[in-house]
C-alpha positions as CSV (number, residue, x, y, z in Angstrom):
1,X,68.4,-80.6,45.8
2,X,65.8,-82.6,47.9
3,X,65.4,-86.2,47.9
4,X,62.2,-85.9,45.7
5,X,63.6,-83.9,42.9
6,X,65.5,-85.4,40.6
7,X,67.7,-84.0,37.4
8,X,66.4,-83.8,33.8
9,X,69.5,-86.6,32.9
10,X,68.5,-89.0,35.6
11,X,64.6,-88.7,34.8
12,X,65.3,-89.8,31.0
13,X,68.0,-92.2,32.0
14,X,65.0,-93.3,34.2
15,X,62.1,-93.4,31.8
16,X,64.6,-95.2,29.1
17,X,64.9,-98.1,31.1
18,X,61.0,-99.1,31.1
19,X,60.2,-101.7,29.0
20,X,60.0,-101.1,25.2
21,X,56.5,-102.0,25.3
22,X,55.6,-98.7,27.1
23,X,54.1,-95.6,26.6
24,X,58.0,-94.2,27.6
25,X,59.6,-95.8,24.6
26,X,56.5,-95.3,21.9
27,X,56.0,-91.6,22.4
28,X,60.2,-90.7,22.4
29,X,60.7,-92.9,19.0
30,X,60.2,-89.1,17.1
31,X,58.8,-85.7,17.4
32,X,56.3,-86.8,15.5
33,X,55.3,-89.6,18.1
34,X,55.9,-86.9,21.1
35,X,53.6,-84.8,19.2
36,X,50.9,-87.5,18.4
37,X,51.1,-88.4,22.0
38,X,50.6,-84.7,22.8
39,X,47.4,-83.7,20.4
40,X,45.9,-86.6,22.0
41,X,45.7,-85.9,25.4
42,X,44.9,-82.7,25.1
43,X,41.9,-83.1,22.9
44,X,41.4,-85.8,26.2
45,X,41.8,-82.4,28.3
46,X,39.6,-80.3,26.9
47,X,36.6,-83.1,26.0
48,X,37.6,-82.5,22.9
49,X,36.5,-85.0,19.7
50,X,39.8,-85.6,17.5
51,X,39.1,-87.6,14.6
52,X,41.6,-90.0,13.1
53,X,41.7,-87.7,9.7
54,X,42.3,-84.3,12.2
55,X,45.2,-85.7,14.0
56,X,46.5,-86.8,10.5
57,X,46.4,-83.1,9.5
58,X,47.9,-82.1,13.0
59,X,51.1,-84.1,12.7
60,X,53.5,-81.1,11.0
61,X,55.9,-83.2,9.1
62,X,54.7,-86.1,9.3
63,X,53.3,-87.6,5.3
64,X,49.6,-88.9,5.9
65,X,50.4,-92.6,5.2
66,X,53.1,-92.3,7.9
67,X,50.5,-90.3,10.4
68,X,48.4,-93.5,9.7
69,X,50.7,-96.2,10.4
70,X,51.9,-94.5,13.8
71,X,48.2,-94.0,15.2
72,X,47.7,-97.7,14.1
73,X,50.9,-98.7,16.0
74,X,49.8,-96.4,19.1
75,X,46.3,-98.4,18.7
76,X,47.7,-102.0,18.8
77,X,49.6,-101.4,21.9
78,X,46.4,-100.4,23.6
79,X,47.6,-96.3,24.3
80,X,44.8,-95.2,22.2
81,X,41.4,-96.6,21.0
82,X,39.3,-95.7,17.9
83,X,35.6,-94.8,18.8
84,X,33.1,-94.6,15.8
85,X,31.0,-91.2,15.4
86,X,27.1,-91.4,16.1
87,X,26.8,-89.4,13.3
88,X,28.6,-90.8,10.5
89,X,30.0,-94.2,11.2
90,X,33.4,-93.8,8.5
91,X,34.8,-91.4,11.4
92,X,36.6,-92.7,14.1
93,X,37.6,-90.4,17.0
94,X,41.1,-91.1,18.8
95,X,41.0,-91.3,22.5
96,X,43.4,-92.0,25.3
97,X,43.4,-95.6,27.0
98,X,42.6,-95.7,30.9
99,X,46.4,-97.4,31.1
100,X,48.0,-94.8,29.3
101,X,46.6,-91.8,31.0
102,X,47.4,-93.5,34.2
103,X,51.3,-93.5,32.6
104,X,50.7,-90.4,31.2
105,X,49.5,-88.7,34.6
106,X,52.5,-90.7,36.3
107,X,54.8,-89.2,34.4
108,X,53.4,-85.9,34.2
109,X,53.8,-85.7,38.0
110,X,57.4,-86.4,38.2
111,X,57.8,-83.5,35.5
112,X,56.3,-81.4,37.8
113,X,59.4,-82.9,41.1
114,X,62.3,-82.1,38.1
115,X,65.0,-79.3,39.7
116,X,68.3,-78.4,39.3
């Protein structure tokens, strides 16, 4: 193994000892939050518009009320923002914070330097 790569065990051992205020701890609380975290950025990826309401319906397994409170907690910690609709003003779309896809490109790239 280089001195670059490192092992799936050490990365999470890694990643767990970031500050519970991060992106690292948020997204890992649940599937559900690893999923949120997911839907998000790639609706970022693709340009895509994903309305508050849309992720809710995303999130398998996940009841609507809880959906809400986790996309409100994602929101106060500044990983995502709400963006009002030109159209109709009582849609929000959910987008990615400049921060967290900073973290989330950061962590991305040491995926991609995992081997065994």
């Amino acid at each position: 193994m280089t001195k670059t790569a490192k092992d799936l065990l050490e990365f999470w051992e890694d990643q767990m000892k970031l500050s519970h205020m991060s992106s690292n701890y948020f997204f890992r609380k649940s599937p559900s939050h690893y999923h949120m975290m997911l839907l998000v950025m790639h609706a970022f990826k693709y340009n895509q518009n994903l309305t508050v309401e849309e992720l809710k319906t995303k999130l398998f397994k996940t009841s609507r009320p809880k959906s809400a409170l986790m996309i409100n907690e994602a929101c106060e910690k500044g990983f995502f923002f709400l963006e009002k609709t030109s159209g109709d003003q009582r849609k929000k779309h959910i987008k990615p914070s400049e921060t967290f896809i900073e973290e989330f490109n950061r962590y991305l790239e040491t995926l991609k330097h995992l081997s065994f």
